[in-house]
Z-matrix of the N, CA and C atoms (Angstrom, degrees):
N
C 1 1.452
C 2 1.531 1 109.38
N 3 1.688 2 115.04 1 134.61
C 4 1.317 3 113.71 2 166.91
C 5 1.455 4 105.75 3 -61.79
N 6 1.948 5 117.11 4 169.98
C 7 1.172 6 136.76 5 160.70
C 8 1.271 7 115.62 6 -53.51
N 9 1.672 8 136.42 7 105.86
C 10 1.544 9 103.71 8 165.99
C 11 1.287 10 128.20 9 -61.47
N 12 1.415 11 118.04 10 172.13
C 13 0.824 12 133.23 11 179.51
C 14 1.453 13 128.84 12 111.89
N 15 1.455 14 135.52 13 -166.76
C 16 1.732 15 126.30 14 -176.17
C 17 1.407 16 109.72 15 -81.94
N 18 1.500 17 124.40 16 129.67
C 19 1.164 18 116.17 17 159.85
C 20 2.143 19 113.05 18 -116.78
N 21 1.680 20 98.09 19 139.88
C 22 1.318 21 102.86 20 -164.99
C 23 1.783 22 94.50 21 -94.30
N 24 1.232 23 87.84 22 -173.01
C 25 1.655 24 75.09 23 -167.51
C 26 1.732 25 95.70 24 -154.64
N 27 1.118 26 141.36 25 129.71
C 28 1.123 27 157.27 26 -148.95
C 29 1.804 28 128.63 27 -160.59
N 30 1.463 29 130.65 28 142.99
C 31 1.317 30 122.44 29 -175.68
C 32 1.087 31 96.78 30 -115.70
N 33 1.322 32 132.37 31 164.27
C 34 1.748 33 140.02 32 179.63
C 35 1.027 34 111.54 33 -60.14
N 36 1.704 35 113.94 34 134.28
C 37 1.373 36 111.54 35 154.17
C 38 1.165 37 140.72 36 -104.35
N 39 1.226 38 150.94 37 -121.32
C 40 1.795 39 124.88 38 166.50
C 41 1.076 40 90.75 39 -147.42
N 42 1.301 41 108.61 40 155.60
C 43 1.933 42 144.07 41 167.87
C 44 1.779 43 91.85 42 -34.46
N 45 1.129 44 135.19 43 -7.60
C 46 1.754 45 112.83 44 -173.52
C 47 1.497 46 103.37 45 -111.15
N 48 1.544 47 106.47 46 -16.20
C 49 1.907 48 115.57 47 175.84
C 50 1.248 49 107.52 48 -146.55
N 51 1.071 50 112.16 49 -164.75
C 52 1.720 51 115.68 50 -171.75
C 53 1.024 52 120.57 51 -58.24
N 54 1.876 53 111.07 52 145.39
C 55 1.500 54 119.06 53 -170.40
C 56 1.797 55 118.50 54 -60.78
N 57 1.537 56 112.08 55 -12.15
C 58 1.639 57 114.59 56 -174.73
C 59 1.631 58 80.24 57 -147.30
N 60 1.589 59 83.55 58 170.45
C 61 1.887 60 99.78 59 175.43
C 62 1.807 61 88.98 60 -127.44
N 63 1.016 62 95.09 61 147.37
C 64 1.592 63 94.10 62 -168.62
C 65 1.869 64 96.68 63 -86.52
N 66 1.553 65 122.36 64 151.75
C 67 0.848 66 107.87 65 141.74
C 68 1.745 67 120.57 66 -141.62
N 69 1.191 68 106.98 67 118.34
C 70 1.388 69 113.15 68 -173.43
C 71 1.316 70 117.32 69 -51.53
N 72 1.505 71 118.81 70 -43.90
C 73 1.585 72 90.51 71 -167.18
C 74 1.473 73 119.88 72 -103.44
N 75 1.341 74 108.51 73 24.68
C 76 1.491 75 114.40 74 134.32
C 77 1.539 76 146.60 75 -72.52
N 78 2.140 77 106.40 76 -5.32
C 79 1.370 78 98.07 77 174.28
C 80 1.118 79 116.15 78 -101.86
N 81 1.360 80 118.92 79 178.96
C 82 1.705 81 140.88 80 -145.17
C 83 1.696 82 100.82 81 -163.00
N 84 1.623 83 101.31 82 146.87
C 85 1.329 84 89.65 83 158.87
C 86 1.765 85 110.31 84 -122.07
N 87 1.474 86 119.80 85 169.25
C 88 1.238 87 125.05 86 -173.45
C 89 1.997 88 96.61 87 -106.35
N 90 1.417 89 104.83 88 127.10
C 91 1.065 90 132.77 89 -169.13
C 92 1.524 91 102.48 90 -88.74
N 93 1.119 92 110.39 91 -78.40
C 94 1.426 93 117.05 92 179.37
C 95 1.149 94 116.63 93 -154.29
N 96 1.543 95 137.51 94 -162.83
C 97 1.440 96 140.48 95 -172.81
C 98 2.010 97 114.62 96 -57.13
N 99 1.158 98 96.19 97 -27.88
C 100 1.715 99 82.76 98 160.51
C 101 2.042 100 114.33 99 -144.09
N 102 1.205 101 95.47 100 9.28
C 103 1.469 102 87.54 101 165.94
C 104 1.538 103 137.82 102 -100.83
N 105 1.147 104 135.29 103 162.18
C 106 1.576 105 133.15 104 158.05
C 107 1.322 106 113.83 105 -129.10
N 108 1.338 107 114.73 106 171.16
C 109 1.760 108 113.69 107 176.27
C 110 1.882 109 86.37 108 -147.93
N 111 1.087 110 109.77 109 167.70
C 112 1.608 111 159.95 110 -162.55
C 113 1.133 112 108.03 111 -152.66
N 114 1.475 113 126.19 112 82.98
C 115 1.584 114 102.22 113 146.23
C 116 1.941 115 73.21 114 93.84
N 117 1.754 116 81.60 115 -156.09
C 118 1.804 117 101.47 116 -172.69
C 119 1.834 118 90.38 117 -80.86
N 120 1.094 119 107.41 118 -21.31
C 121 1.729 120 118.59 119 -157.86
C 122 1.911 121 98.71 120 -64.68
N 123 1.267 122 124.81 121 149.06
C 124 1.757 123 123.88 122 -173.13
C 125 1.548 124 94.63 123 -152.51
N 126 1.505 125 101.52 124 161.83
C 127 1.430 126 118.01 125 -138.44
C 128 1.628 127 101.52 126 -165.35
N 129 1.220 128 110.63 127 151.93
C 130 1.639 129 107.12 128 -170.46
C 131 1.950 130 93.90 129 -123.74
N 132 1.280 131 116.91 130 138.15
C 133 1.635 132 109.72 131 167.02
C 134 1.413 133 103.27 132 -122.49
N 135 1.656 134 107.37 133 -172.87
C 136 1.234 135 120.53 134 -164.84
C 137 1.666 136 96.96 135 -143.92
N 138 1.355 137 97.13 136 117.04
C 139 1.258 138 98.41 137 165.43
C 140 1.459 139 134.63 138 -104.18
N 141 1.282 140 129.68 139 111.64
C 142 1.607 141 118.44 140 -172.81
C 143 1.344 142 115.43 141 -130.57
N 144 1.465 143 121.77 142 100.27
C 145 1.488 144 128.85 143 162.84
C 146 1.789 145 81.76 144 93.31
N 147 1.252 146 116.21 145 -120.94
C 148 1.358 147 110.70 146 -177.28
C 149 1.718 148 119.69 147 -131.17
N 150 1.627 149 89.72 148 41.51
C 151 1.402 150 96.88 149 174.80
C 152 1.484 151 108.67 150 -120.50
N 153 1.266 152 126.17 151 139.33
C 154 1.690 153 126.22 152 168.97
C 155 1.463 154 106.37 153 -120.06
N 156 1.517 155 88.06 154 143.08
C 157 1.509 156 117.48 155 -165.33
C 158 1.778 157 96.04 156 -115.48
N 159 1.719 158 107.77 157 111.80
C 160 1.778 159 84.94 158 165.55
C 161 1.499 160 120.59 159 -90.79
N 162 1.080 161 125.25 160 101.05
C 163 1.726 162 120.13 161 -152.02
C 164 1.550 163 88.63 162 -87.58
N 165 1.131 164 157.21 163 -5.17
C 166 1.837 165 132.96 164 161.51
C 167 1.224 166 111.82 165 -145.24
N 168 1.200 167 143.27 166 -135.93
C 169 1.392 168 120.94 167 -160.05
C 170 1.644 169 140.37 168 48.29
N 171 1.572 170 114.19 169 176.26
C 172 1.360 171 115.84 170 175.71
C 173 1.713 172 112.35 171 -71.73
N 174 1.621 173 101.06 172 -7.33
C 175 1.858 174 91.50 173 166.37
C 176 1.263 175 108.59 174 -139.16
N 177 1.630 176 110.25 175 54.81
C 178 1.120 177 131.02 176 156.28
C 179 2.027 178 117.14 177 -38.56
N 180 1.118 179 128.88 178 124.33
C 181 1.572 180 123.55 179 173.27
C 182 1.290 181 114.83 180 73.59
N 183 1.335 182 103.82 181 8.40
C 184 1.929 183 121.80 182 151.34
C 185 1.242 184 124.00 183 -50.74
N 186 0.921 185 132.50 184 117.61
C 187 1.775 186 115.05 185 161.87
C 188 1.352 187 130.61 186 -122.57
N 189 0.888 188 141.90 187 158.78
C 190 1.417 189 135.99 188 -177.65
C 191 1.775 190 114.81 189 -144.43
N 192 1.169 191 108.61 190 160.21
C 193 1.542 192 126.15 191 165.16
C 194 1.128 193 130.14 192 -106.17
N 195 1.790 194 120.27 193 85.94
C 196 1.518 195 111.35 194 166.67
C 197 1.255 196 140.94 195 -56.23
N 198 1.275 197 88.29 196 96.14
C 199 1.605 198 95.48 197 165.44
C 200 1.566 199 141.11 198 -47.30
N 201 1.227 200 100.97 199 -44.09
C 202 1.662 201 132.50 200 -162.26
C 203 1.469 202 88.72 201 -138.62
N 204 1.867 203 107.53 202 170.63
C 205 1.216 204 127.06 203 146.10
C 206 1.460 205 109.23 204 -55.20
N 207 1.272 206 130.85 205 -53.94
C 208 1.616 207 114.29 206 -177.89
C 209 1.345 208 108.46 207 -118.54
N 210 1.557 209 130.94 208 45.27
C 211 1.159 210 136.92 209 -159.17
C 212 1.744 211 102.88 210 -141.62
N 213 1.412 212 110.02 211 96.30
C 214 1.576 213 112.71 212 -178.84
C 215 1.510 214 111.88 213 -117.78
N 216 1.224 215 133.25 214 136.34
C 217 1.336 216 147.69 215 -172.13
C 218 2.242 217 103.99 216 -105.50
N 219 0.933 218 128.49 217 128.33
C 220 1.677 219 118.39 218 -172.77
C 221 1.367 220 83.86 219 -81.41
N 222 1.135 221 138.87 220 166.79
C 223 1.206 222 156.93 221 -122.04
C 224 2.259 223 99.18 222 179.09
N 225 1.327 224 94.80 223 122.38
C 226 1.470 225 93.82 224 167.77
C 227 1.865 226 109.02 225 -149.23
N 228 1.368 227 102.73 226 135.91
C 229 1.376 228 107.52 227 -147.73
C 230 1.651 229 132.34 228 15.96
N 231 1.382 230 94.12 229 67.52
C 232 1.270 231 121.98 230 -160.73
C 233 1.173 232 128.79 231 34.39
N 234 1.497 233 120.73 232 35.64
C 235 1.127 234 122.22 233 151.63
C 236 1.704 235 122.24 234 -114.17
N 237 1.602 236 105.88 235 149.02
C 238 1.489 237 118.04 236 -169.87
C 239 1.496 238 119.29 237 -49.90
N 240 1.334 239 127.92 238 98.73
C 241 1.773 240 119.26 239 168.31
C 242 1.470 241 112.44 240 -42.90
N 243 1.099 242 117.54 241 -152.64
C 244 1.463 243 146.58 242 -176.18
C 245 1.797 244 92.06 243 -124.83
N 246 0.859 245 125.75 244 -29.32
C 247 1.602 246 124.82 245 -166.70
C 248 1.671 247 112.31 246 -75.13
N 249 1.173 248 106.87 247 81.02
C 250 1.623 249 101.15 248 -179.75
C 251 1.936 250 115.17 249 -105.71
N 252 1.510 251 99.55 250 130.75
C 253 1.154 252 103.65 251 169.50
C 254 1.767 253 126.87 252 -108.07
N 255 1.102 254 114.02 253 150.43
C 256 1.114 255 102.02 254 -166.07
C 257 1.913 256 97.47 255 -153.39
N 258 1.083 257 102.52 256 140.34
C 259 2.062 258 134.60 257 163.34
C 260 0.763 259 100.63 258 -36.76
N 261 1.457 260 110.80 259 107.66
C 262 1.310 261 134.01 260 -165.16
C 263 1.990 262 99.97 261 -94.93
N 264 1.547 263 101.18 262 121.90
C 265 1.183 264 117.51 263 177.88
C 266 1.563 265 124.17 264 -117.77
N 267 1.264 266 125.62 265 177.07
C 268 1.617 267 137.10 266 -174.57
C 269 1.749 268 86.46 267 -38.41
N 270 1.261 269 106.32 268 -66.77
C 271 1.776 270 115.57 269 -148.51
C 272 1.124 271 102.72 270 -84.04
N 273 2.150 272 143.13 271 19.07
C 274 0.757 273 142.81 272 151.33
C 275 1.384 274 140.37 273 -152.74
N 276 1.520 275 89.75 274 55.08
C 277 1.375 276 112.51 275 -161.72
C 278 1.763 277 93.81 276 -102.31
């Protein structure tokens, strides 16, 4: 099971400005053991070993690589993007 709760989602930034660039309309939050929501919009995933599948929803045919308990990488033909989202906490909200 993912972490509930919001995860933000961001690409690297460089040593001259900020460490991520935010990008909003890639986050989601994790509901419970197979749901997500967007917005008012909800969505069911699949989790296996340390890959997630969002099989319906607005990020339906998403995938990602858990890294961490609240640490996901997007994933495109199974290889790792630059686009990592991650469980949004006190110190990075």
């Amino acid at each position: 099971m993912l972490r509930p709760g919001s995860y933000v989602c961001e690409l690297p930034g460089d040593a001259a400005g900020a460490a991520g660039i935010a990008v909003d309309s890639e986050a989601f939050a994790i509901i419970d053991a197979k749901s997500y929501g967007v917005g008012p919009a909800h969505g069911s995933y699949l989790l296996l070993g340390d890959q997630v599948t969002m099989t319906s929803g607005p990020k339906r045919g998403q995938t990602f690589h858990r890294l961490s308990g609240g640490f996901l990488r997007r994933t495109e033909g199974g290889i790792d993007t630059a686009l990592r989202c991650v469980r949004r906490v006190t110190n990075n909200s």
